[in-house]
N, C-alpha and C positions, 0 to 999 in steps of 0.2 A: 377411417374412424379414429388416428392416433389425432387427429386433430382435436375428439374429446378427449381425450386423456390427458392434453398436456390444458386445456381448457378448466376441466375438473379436477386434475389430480384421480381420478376414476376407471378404473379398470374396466372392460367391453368384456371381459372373459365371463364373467358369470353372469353377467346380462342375458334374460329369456330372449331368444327372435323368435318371432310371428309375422303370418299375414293374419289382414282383415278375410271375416267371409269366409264361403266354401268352393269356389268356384273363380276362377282368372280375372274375367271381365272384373266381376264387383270387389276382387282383392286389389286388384288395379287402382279401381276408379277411387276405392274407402281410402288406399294410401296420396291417391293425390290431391283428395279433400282434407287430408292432415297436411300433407305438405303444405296447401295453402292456407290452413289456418280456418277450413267449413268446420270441418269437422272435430269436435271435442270429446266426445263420448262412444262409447260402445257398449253392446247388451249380448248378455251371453244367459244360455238357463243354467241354473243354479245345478239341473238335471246333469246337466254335461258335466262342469265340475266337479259330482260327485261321480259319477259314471269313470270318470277319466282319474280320478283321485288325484285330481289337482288342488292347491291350495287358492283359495280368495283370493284377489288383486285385494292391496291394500293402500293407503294413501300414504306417497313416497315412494314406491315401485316403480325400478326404472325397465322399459322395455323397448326392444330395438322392432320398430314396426320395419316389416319385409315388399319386396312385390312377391306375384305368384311364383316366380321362382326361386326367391329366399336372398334378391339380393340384398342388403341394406341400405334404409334410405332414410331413416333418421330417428330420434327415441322420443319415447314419449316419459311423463310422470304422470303417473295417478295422482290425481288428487281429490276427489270423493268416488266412493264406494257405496250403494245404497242395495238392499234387494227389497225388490217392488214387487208384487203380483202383475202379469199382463195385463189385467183388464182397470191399472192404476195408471199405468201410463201418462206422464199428460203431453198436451202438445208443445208448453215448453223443452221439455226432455227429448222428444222426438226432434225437435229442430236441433237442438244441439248435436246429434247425429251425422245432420248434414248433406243425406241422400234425399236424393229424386229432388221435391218441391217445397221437402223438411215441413210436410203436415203430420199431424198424427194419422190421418188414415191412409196415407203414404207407406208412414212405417208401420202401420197394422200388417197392411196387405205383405211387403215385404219381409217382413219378420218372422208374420205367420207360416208360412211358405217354407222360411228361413230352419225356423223353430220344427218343421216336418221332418226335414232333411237332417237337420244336427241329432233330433234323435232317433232317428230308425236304426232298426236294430240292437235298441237299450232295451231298458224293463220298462222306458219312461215314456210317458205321449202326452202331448203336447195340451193348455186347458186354459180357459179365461180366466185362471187364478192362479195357472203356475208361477212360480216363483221365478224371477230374472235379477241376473246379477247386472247392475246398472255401473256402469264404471266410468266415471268424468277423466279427459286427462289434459295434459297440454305438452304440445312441440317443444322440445326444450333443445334440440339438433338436428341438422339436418346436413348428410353427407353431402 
């Protein structure tokens, strides 16, 4: 990664790392549709954020996307932020995603499912009008 830094002038130390997802396979497969440049976007519930007292992604945030085991593999930049109710969704947005066939009812099905698993064990359950935090971003490295 010093290869960003002498690129940017930009530090890696305080940089957030993540993977995409809950699960190996689909952290996998989300980082290598950013690698190639599918995937733009990701959607998180607003629930979790709170739940986890984590702060918004905001546009300009830089973050180092991981595989499942936290290697690094390159950063992204936000560059819009929206929160949408689920059942707003459109099928633009869902293609920007970049998984399965990038329909909307693609990413219903998987999200839905998605949205199960992220909150069990909150205060929060999941609703055709919960709130989701929509985050557009773009490759701007890759190790």
């Amino acid at each position: 990664m010093c290869a960003f830094n002498k690129a940017t002038g930009r530090s890696l130390q305080t940089l957030p790392a993540w993977y995409f997802c809950d699960n190996e396979i689909d952290a996998n497969d989300c980082a290598n549709l950013v690698l190639q440049n599918i995937k733009t976007a990701t959607t998180t519930s607003l629930y979790w954020f709170e739940h986890n007292n984590e702060a918004l992604p905001t546009a300009g945030d830089l973050n180092i996307f991981t595989d499942w085991q936290g290697n690094p593999l390159g950063i992204i930049e936000t560059t819009h932020v929206a929160i949408i109710p689920y059942n707003e969704i459109t099928a633009q947005y869902a293609a920007l995603e970049g998984e399965g066939d990038k329909s909307l009812a693609y990413w219903q099905k998987v999200h839905w499912a998605y949205y199960q698993r992220e909150l069990a064990g909150t205060d929060f359950s999941r609703s055709e009008t919960m709130p989701l935090v929509c985050e557009q971003f773009k490759r701007v490295f890759v190790v």
